[in-house]
N, C-alpha and C positions, 0 to 999 in steps of 0.2 A: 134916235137910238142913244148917241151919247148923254141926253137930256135926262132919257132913263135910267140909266145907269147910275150916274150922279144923283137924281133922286133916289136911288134903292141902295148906294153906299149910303149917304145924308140918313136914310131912313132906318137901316145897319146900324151907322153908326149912332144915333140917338137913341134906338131901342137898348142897344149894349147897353148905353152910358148910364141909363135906367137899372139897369139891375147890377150897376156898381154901388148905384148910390145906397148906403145903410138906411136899413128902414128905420123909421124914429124910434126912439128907447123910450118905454112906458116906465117910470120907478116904478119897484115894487117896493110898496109901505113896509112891509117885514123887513128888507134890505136896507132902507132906512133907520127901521128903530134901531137893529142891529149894531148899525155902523156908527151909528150916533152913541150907543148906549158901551160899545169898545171905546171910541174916544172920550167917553167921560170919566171910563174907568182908570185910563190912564192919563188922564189930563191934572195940573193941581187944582187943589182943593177947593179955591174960589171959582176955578172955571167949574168945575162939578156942582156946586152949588147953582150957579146961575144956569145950566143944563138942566137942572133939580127944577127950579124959579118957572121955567119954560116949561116946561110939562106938564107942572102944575097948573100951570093957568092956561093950556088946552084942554088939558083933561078936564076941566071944568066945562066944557062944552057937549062934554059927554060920550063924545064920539069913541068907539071901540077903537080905532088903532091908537087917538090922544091916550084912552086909559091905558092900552098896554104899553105904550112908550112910558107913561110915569111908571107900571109896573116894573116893567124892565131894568129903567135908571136905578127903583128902589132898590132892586132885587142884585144890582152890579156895584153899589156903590157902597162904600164903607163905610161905618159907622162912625158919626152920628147922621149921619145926609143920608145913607141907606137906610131902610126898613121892611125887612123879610114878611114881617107881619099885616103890614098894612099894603105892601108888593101883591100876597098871597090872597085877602081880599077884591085889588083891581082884576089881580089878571083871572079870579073867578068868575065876576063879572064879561068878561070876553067869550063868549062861547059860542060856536058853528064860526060860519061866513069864511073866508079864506085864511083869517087870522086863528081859525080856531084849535088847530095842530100844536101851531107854536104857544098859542095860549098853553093846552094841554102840558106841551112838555118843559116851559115853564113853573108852571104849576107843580109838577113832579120835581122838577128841581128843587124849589122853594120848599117844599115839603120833606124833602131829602134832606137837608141843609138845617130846617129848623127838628127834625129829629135824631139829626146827627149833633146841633147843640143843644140838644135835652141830655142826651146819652153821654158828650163830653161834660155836662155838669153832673148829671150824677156821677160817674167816674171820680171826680176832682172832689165830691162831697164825700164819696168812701175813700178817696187817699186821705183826705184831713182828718175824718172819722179813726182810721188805722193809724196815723201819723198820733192822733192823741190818743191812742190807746197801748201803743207802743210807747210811748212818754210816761206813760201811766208805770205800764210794764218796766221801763229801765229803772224809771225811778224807786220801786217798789223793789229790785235787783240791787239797786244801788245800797238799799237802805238795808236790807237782810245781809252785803259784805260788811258792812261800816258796823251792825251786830255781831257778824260772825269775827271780827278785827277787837269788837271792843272784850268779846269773850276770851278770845286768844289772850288779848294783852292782859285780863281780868288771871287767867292762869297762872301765865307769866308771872305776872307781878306776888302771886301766891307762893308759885313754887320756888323763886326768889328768898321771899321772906325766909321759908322752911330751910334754906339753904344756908343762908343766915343766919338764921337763930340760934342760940346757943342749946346743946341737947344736955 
């Protein structure tokens, strides 16, 4: 009886100890790029490069999550090491399979981002555009007072003389 016992504690106690133990943790590749592609973002510059370096030479192998890590880095990292453009080419490449969500909304970012700098450059081409036409405009202001000054003083100096002259 005691025998049993002790074995059905023992057996208790082992089963419990079982479903303490954490089940293994699978990484998931998205949580990776992720994490990796924040740390490059705020890492310095040579670290971000050789981040850059590695990716690149995955991405070479073809594999869809290598390409969207190099998209990722391109897409997070500042210029010159960044490239929106060439970001938005891999990560169009990536589509379905698990990664394909994040590919998507990637890609909407990228394309957000590079059409919000088309629209700050046109912006910035019609302020210089108005900036010289407003130049244009003062200058052409300026030069019809310095007329209307030189007539003034052309008077002046007339009805002077008249003033002057002996009658």
């Amino acid at each position: 009886m005691l025998g049993s016992i002790l074995k059905s504690s023992v057996l208790v106690l082992a089963l419990t100890g079982c479903t303490a133990l954490p089940t293994p943790f699978i990484s998931n590749p998205l949580d990776d790029i992720v994490a990796e592609a924040a740390a490059a973002a705020r890492a310095p510059a040579a670290d971000q490069a050789a981040a850059l370096a590695r990716a690149e030479k995955a991405a070479s192998s073809g594999a869809p999550a290598d390409r969207l890590r190099l998209a990722t880095l391109l897409a997070v990292l500042p210029p010159p090491l960044g490239d929106e453009a060439r970001a938005g080419e891999l990560v169009q490449s990536v589509t379905g399979g698990s990664m394909g969500g994040f590919a998507g909304v990637l890609a909407a970012q990228i394309a957000e981002r590079q059409r919000l700098a088309r629209e700050l450059e046109r912006v910035r081409t019609e302020s210089e555009r108005s900036a010289r036409e407003r130049d244009k405009r003062e200058e052409a202001l300026k030069q019809q007072i310095d007329a209307l000054r030189a007539i003034e003083r052309n008077i002046r100096e007339r009805e002077e003389k008249l003033r002057t002259r002996p009658r």
